[in-house]
C-alpha positions as CSV (number, residue, x, y, z in Angstrom):
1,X,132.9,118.8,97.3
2,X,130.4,116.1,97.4
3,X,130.2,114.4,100.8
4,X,127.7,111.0,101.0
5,X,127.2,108.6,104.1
6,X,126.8,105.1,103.9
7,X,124.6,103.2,106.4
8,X,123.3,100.2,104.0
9,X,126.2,97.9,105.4
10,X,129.1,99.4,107.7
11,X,129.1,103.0,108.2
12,X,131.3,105.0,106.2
13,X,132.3,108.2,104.2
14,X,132.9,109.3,100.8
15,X,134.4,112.4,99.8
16,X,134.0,112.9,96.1
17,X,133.8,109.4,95.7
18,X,136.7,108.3,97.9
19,X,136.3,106.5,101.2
20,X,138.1,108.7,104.1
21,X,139.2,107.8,107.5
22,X,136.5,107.7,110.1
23,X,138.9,106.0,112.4
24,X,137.4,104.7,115.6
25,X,133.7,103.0,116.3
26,X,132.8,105.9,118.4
27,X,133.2,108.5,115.4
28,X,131.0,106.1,113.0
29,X,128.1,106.0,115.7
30,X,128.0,109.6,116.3
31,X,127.8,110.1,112.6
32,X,125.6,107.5,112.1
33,X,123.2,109.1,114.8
34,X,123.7,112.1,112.9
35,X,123.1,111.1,109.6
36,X,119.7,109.1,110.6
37,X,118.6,112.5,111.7
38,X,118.6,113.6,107.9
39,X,119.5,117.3,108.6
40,X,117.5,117.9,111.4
41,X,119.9,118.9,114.9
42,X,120.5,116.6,117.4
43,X,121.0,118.2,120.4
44,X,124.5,117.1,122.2
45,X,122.6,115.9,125.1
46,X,120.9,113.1,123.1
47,X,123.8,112.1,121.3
48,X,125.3,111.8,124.8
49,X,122.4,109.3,125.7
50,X,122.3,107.5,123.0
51,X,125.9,106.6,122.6
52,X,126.2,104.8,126.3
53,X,124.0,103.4,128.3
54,X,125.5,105.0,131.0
55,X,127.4,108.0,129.9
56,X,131.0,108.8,131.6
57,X,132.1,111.5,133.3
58,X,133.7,113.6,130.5
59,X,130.7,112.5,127.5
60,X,130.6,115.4,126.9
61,X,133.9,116.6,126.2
62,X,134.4,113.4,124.4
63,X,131.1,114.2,122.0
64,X,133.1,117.6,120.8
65,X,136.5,115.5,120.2
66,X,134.4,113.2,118.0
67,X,133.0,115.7,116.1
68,X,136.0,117.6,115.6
69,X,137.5,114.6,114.6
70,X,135.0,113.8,111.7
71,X,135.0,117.5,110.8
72,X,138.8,116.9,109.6
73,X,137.8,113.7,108.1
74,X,135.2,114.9,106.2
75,X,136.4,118.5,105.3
76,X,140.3,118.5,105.4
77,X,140.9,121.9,103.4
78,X,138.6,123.7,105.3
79,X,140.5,126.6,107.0
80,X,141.4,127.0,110.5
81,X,138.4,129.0,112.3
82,X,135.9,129.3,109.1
83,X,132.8,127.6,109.5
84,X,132.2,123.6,109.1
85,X,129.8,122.7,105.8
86,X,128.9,119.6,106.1
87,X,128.9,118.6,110.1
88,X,127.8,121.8,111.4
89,X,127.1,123.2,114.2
90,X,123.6,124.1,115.0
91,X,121.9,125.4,118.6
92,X,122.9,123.2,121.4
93,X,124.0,120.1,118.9
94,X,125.3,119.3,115.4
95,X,123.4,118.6,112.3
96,X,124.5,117.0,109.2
97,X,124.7,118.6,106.0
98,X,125.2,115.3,103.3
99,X,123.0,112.4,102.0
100,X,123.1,109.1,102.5
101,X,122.5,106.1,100.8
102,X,119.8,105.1,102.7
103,X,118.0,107.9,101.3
104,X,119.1,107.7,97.8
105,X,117.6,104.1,98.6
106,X,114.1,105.1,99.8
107,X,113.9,107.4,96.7
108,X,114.7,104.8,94.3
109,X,112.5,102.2,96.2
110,X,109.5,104.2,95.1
111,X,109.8,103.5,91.1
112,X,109.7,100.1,90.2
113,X,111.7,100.4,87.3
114,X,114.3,101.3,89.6
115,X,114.4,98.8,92.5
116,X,117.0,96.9,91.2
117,X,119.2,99.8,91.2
118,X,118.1,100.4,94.7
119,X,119.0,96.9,96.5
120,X,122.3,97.4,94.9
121,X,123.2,99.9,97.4
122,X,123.1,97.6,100.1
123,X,126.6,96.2,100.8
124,X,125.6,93.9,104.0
125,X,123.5,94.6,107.0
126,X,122.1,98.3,107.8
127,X,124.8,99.6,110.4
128,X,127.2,97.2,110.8
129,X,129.8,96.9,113.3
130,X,127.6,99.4,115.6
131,X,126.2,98.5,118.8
132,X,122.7,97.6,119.8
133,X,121.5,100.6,121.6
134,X,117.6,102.0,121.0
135,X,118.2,104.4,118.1
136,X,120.5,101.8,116.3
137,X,117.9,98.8,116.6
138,X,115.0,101.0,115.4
139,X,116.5,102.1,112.6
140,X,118.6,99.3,111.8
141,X,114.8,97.5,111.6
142,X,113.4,100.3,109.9
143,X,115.8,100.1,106.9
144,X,115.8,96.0,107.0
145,X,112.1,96.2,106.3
146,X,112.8,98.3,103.5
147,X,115.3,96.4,101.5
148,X,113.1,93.1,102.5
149,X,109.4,94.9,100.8
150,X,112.0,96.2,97.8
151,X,112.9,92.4,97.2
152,X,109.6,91.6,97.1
153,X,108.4,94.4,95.1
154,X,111.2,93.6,92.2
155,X,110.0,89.6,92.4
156,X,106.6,91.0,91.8
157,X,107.3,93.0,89.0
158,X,109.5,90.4,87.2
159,X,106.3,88.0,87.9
160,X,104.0,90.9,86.2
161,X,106.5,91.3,83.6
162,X,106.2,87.6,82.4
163,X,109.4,86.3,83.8
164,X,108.3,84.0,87.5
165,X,111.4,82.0,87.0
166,X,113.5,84.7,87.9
167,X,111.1,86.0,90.6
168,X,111.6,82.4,91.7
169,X,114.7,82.0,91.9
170,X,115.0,86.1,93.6
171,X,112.1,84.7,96.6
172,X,113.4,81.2,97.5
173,X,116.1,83.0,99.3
174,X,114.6,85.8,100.6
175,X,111.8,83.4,102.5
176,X,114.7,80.8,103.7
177,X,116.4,83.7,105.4
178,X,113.3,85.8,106.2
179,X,110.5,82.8,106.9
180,X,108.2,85.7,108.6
181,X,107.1,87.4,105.6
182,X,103.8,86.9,104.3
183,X,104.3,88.7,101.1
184,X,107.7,86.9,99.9
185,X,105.7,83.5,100.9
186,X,102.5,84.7,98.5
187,X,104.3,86.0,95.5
188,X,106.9,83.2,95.4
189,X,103.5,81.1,95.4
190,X,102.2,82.9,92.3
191,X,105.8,82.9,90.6
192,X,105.5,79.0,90.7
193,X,102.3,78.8,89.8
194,X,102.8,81.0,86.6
195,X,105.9,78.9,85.6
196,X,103.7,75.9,85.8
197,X,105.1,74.6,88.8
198,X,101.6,73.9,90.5
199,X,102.1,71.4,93.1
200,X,105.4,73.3,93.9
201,X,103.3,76.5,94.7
202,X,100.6,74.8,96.4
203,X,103.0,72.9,98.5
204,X,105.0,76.6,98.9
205,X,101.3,78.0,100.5
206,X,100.4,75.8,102.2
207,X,104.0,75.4,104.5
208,X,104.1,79.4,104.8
209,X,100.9,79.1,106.1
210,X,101.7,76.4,109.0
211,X,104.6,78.0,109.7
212,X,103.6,81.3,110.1
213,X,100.8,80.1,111.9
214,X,102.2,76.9,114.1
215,X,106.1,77.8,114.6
216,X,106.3,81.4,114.6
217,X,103.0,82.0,116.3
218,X,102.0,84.5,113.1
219,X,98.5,85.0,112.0
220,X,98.3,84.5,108.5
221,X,97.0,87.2,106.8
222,X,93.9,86.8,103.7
223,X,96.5,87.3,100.8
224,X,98.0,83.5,101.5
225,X,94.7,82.2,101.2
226,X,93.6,84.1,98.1
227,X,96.6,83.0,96.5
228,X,95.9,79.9,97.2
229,X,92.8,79.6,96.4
230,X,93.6,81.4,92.8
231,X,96.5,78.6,92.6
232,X,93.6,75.7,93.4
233,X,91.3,77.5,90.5
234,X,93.8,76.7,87.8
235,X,94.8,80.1,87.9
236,X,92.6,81.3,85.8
237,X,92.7,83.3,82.7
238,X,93.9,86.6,83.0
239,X,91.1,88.1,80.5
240,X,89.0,86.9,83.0
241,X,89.5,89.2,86.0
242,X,87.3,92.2,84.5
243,X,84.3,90.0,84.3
244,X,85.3,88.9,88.3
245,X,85.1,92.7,89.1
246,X,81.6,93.2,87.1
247,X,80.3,89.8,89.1
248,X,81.7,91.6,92.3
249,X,80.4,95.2,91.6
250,X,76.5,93.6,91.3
251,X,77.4,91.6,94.4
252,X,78.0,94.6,96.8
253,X,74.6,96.3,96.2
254,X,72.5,93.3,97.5
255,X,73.0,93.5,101.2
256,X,75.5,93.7,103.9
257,X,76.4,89.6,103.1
258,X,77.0,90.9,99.2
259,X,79.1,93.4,100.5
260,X,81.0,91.5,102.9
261,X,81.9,88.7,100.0
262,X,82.3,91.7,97.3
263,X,85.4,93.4,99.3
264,X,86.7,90.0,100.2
265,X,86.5,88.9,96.7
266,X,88.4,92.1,95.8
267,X,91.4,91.4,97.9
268,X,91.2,88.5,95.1
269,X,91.1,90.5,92.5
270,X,93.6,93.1,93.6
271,X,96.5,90.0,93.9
272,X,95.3,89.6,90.5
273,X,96.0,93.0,89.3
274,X,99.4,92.9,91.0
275,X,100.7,90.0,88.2
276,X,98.8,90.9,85.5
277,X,100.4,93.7,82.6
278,X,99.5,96.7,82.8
279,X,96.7,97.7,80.6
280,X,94.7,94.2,82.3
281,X,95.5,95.5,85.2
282,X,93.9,99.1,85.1
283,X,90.5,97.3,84.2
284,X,90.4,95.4,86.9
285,X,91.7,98.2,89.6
286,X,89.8,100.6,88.4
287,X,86.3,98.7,87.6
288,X,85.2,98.3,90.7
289,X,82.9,101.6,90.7
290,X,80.5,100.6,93.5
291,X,78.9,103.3,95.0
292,X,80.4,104.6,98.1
293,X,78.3,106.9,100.3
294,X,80.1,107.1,103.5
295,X,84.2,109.2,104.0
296,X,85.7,106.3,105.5
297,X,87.0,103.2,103.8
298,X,85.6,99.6,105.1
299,X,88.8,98.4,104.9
300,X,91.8,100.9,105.5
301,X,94.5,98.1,104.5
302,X,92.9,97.2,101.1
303,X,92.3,101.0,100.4
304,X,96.2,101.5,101.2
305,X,97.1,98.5,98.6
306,X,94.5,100.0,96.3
307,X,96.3,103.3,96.3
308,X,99.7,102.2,96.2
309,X,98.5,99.9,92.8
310,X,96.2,102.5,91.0
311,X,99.4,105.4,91.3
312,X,102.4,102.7,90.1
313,X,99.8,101.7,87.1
314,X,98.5,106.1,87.1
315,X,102.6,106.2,86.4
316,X,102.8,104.1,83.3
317,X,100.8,106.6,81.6
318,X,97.5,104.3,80.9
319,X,94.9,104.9,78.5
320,X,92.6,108.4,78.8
321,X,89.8,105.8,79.8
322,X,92.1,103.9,82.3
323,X,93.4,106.8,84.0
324,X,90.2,108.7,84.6
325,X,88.8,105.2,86.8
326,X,91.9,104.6,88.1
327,X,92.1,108.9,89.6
328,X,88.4,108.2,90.6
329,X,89.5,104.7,92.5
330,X,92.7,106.8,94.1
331,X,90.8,109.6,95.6
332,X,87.5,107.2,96.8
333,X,90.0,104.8,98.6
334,X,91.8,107.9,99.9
335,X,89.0,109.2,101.7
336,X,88.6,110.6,104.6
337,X,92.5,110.7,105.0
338,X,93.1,113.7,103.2
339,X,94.6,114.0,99.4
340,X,91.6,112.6,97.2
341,X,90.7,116.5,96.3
342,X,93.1,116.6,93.8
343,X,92.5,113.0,91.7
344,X,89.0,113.6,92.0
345,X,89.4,116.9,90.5
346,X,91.3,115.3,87.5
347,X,89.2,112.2,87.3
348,X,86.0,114.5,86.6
349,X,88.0,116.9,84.4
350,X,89.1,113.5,82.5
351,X,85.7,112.1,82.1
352,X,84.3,115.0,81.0
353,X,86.8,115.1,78.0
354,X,86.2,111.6,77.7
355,X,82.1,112.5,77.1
356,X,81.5,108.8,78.8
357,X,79.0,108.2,81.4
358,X,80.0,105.5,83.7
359,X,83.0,106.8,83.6
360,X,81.7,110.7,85.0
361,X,79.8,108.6,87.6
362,X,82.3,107.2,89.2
363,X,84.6,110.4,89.1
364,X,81.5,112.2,90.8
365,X,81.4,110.0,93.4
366,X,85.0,110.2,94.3
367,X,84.8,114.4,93.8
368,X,81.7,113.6,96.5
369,X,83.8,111.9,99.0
370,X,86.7,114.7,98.5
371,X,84.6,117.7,99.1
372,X,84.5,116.7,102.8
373,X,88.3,118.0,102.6
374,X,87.1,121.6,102.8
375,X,84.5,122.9,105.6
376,X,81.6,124.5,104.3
377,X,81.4,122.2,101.1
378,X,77.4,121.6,100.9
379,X,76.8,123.5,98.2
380,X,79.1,121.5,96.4
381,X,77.9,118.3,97.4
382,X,74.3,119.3,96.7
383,X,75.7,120.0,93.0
384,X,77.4,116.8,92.3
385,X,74.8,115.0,94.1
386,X,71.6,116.8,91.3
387,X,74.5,115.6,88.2
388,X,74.8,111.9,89.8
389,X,71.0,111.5,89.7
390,X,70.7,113.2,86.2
391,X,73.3,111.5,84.3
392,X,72.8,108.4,86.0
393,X,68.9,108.3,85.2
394,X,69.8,109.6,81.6
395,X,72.0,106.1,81.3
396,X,70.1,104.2,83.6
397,X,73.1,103.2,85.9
398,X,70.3,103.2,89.3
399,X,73.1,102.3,91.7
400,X,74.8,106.1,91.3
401,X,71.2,107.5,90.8
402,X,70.1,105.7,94.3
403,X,73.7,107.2,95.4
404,X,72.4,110.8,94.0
405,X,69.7,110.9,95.8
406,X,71.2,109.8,99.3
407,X,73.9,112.3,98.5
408,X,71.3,115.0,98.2
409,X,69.3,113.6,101.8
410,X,73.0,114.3,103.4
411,X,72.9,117.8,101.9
412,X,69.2,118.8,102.8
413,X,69.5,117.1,106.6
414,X,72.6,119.2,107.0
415,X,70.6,122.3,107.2
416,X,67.5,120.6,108.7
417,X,65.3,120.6,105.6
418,X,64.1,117.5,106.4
419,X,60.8,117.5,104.2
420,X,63.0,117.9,100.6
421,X,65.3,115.3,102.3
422,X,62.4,112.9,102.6
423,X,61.6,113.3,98.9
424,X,64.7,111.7,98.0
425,X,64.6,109.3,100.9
426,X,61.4,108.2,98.6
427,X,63.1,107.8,95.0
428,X,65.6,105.9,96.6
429,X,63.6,103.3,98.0
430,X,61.6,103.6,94.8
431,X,64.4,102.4,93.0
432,X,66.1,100.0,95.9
433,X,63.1,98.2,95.7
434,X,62.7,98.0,91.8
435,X,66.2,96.6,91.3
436,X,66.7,94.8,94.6
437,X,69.2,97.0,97.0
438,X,68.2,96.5,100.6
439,X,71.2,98.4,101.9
440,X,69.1,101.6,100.8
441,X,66.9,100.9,103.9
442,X,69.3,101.0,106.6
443,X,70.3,104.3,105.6
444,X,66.3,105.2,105.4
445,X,65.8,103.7,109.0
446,X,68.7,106.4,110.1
447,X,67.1,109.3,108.6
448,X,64.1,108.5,110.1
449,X,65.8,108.2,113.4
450,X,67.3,111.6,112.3
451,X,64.3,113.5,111.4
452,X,62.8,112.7,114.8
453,X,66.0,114.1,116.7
454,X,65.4,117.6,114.7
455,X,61.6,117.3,115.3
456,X,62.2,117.5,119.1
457,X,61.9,113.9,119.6
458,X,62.4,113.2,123.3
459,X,65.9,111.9,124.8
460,X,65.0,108.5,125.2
461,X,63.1,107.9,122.2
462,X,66.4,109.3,120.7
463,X,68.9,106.9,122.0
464,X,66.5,104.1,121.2
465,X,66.1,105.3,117.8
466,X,70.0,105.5,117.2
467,X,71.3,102.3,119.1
468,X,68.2,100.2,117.1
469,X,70.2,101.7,113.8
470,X,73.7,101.1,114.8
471,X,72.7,97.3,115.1
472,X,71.9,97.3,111.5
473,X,74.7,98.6,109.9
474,X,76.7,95.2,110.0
475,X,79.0,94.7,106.7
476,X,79.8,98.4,107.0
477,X,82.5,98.9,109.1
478,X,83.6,102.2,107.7
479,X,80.3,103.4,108.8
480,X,79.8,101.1,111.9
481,X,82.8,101.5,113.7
482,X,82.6,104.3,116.6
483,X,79.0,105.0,115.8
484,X,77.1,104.0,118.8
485,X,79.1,105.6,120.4
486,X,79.2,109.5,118.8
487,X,75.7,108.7,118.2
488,X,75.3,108.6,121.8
489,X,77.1,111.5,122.6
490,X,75.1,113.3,120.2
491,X,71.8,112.5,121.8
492,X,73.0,113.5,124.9
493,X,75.0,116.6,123.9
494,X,71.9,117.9,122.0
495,X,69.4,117.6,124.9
496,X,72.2,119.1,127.3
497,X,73.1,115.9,129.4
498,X,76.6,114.7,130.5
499,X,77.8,112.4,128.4
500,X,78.4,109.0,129.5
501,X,82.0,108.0,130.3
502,X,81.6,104.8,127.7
503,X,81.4,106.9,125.3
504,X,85.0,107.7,124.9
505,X,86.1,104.8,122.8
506,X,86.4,103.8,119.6
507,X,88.2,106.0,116.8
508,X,86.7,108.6,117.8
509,X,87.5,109.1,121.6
510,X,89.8,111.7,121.1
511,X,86.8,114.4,120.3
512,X,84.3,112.4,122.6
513,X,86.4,112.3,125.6
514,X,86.6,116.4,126.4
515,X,82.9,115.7,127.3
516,X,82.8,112.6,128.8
517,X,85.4,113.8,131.2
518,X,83.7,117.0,132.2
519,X,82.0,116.6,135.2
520,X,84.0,113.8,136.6
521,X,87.7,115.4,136.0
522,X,87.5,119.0,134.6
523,X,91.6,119.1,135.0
524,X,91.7,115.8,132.4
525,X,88.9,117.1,130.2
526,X,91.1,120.5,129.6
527,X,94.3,118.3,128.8
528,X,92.1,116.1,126.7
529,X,90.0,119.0,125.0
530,X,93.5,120.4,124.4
531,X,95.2,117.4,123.0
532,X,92.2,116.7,121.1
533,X,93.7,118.1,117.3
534,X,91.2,118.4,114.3
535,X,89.4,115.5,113.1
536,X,89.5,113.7,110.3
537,X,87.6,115.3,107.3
538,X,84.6,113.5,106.7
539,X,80.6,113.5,107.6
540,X,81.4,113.8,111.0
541,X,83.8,116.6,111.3
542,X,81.0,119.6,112.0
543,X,80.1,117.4,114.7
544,X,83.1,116.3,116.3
545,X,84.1,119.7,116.3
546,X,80.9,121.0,117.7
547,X,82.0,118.1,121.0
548,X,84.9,120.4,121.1
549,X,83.4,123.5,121.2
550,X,81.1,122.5,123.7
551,X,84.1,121.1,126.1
552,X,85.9,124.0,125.2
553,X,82.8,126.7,125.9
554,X,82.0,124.4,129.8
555,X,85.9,125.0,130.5
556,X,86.6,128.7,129.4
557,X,89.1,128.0,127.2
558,X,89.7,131.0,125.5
559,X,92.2,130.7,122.7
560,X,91.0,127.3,122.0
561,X,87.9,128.6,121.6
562,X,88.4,130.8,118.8
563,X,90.4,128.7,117.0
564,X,87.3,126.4,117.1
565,X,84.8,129.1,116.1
566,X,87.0,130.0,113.1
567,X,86.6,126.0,111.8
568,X,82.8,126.1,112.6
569,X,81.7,129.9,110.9
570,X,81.6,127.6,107.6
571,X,79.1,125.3,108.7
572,X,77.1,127.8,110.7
573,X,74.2,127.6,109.5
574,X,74.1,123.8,109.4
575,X,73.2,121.5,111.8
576,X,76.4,119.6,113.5
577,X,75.7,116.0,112.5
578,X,73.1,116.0,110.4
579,X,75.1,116.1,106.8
580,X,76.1,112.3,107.8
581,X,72.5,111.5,107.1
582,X,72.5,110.0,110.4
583,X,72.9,111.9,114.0
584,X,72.6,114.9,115.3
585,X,73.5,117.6,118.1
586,X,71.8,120.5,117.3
587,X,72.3,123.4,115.7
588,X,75.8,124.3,115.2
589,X,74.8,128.1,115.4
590,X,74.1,127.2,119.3
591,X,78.0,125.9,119.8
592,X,79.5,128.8,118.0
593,X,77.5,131.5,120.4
594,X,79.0,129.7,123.4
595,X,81.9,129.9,122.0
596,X,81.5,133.8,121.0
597,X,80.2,134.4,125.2
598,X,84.1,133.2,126.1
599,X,85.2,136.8,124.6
């Protein structure tokens, strides 16, 4: 017996493809409730709460009747006193045992080749003829914005595929009834544009943008004004977006102005690569190979769109060139948010197979930025940092040999050999200031600032050394945001001060906080210590951890503790901070010994 729920329009049941009898409104929402839960148990109090407002006397009792009710609806030969299949029971509530088509819609959704298929699921609006309690409006929206970003994804594809009249005609609809979404406004934009209806799309643009702006009170995000800025340019020839990328990839490497413009120009690009075909499109996604030294993205939205892009083109099986760059691009723009060990990985195996260069460089860097995904990975690092500066000075790429060589000042400053760090601080600049790259010398003002922190510098000259630094890292946000302040922290942790309360901001309080709350609140710096979780993977994960340690060591949390020293043993002979290339609070050695004295 094959049991499915319906929740993409009014709420109903099939049994082997026949529609049963749910009767009353009450039995749809308590198996609608159900069914949103997909499997997991509701407990009978909840469903209790979220059916009324304010529950009667006997809600209870009427919970039971309704499931028993839907139990004969659903399983009418089951025998009297054997166990329900489908609705059963489970601990103190009920769980559903049967998909739904909201689920066979998500999993469609994901394929574009099969989003048409999807949106014909939907026979009206998501949980009809249901109330408008908490649960139902939340996932009544949640489902809505599916169907709407599926619509727009199909009109997308059908523009990509070389047919913008139907995307047209699919759009004009969709943004009269839904006039607050950005995305239908830009790609019906595009679609007229491409079907050489110019003044039409321009026209289109420039009225989503007043209205989203003037009437509805919206900020308008950049892709509008991309697309119509790419709509004012004639809409250029499509062979023409690599060359865009190579303009953009030289652009990011002279200064925190060249990088700004070079990831605003890519936003361009990548609404380019959305309408272009495939093979096109690969080039342009996956040529943008600047160097990236830091484990968090500058821009977490564009890296998002950048994923999503590189793994629909990664699935129509692209060229052995093609999907080595585009693995590289995945796990780079997935960095510091887990998942980029495995497309780096590939991307290196790939380009090695491949025997090409630029290709191997850009797959190191991304295997670089991955490594950060297991503790302990210096070794590694060091390695793929000595093969960046030899293949890249074998082929004279100097952008990935100047990357090399900061890669390899990371890997000596994590264990404080600061002299062999320096050497490659040199051959960096060297080469900066042969081919013009000035960002080279914000990351040599930081290791300077670094190298006096491990010679004993004194706590002031610290601070002053590290806030003068932060002020120049402007155009790097990935790197900027939330470093004054665990830079501060650092200073002050290392010399064994208190750590200032404003410190505990920024993305990353929640590992800051334990400390800055110490002294002032011990009973809110155990709940935050405790609530605290493990940090991102990146440069700064020794560190933030070591924060933790030390919160956990002044509070005598025991079983914390040695969940922390577990996490730190890799790193042990490191110094917490000081693989970022940038800050430092000591020996990590020091942390785990406090940690050990707990017992």
């Amino acid at each position: 017996m094959d049991v499915r729920i319906g929740l993409l329009g009014p709420v109903v049941a099939w049994r082997d493809g026949v529609e049963v009898d749910l009767r009353g409104p009450r039995h749809r929402a308590v198996l609608a409730r159900l069914a949103v839960a997909a499997g997991r148990t509701v407990p009978v109090d909840v469903l209790v709460e979220d059916l009324w407002t304010a529950p009667p006397a006997g809600a209870l009792a009427a919970v039971r009747t309704f499931v028993a009710a839907l139990r004969r609806s659903l399983e009418p030969d089951r025998a009297p006193r054997t166990p329900a299949r489908v609705l059963v029971t489970s601990g103190t509530g009920y769980a559903l045992r049967a998909t739904t088509d909201a689920q066979e819609f998500s999993a469609a959704a994901d394929e574009v080749p099969d989003l048409e298929r999807a949106l014909r699921l939907w026979r009206g609006r998501a949980l009809d003829g249901l109330g408008d309690e908490p649960w139902l409006t939340a996932e009544r929206t949640r489902l809505d914005d599916g169907r709407l970003r599926a619509v727009e994804r199909l009109a997308a594809a059908r523009l990509r595929a070389g047919e913008p009249d139907r995307a047209v005609t699919d759009l004009l609809a969709h943004t009269a009834r839904n006039p607050w979404r950005e995305e239908g406004w830009r790609v019906l934009g595009l679609a007229q544009a491409a079907a050489g209806r110019r003044a039409e799309a321009l026209q289109t643009l420039r009225h989503a943008r007043r209205l989203l702006g003037a009437e509805l009170g919206l900020d308008p995000g950049p892709g509008l004004r991309a697309a119509e800025q790419r709509v004012l340019a004639g809409h250029p020839d499509p062979v023409r977006w690599p060359a865009t990328v190579d303009g953009l990839r030289h652009l990011a490497v002279t200064g925190p102005d060249g990088l700004r413009a070079a990831v605003a120009g890519r936003a361009t690009t990548l609404d380019a690569a959305e309408t272009l075909e495939p093979r096109l499109a690969a080039r342009v996604l996956g040529g943008f190979d600047v160097p990236a030294l830091w484990s968090r993205a500058d821009d977490p939205a564009q890296a998002a769109r950048i994923v999503t892009a590189a793994g629909r083109l990664l699935a129509r099986d692209p060229s052995a060139t093609h999907r080595a760059r585009l693995l590289a691009t995945t796990a780079i723009e997935r960095r510091g948010l887990g998942g980029a060990r495995g497309p780096a990985a590939a991307a290196v195996r790939a380009a090695r197979e491949l025997g090409d260069p630029a290709v191997l460089v850009h797959a190191l860097n991304a295997s670089f930025l991955a490594s950060f995904e297991v503790p302990g990975a210096r070794a590694e690092r060091a390695a793929i940092g000595a093969e960046l500066v030899e293949v890249a000075a074998r082929h004279e790429f100097w952008p990935h040999e100047v990357l090399g060589h900061l890669v390899l000042v990371q890997t000596h400053c994590a264990t404080g050999d600061v002299d062999a760090a320096g050497r490659h601080v040199d051959r960096a600049r060297e080469l900066a200031d042969l081919e013009g790259a000035p960002l080279v010398a914000v990351f040599e003002g930081w290791f300077e600032a670094l190298r006096g922190a491990l010679a004993g510098d004194p706590h002031a000259r610290v601070l002053a050394n590290y806030r003068r630094q932060v002020g120049l890292t402007e155009g790097m946000p990935g790197v900027r945001d939330g470093l004054r302040e665990v830079a501060v922290a650092a200073a002050h942790v290392q010399h064994g001060r208190p750590v200032p309360a404003e410190c505990a901001a920024g993305p990353w309080r929640a590992w800051i906080e334990p400390l800055a709350l110490l002294e002032s609140d011990p009973d809110a710096a155990r709940r935050a210590v405790r609530a605290a979780g493990e940090p991102p993977p990146g440069h700064l994960h020794d560190l933030l951890l070591c924060f933790l340690a030390r919160a956990a060591a002044d509070l005598g949390e025991r079983p914390l503790a040695r969940g922390l020293l577990r996490r730190l043993e890799p790193v042990e002979d490191e110094v917490a901070g000081a693989g970022s290339g940038l800050v430092t609070a000591g020996p990590v050695a020091g942390f785990t010994a406090a940690l050990r004295r707990l017992g």
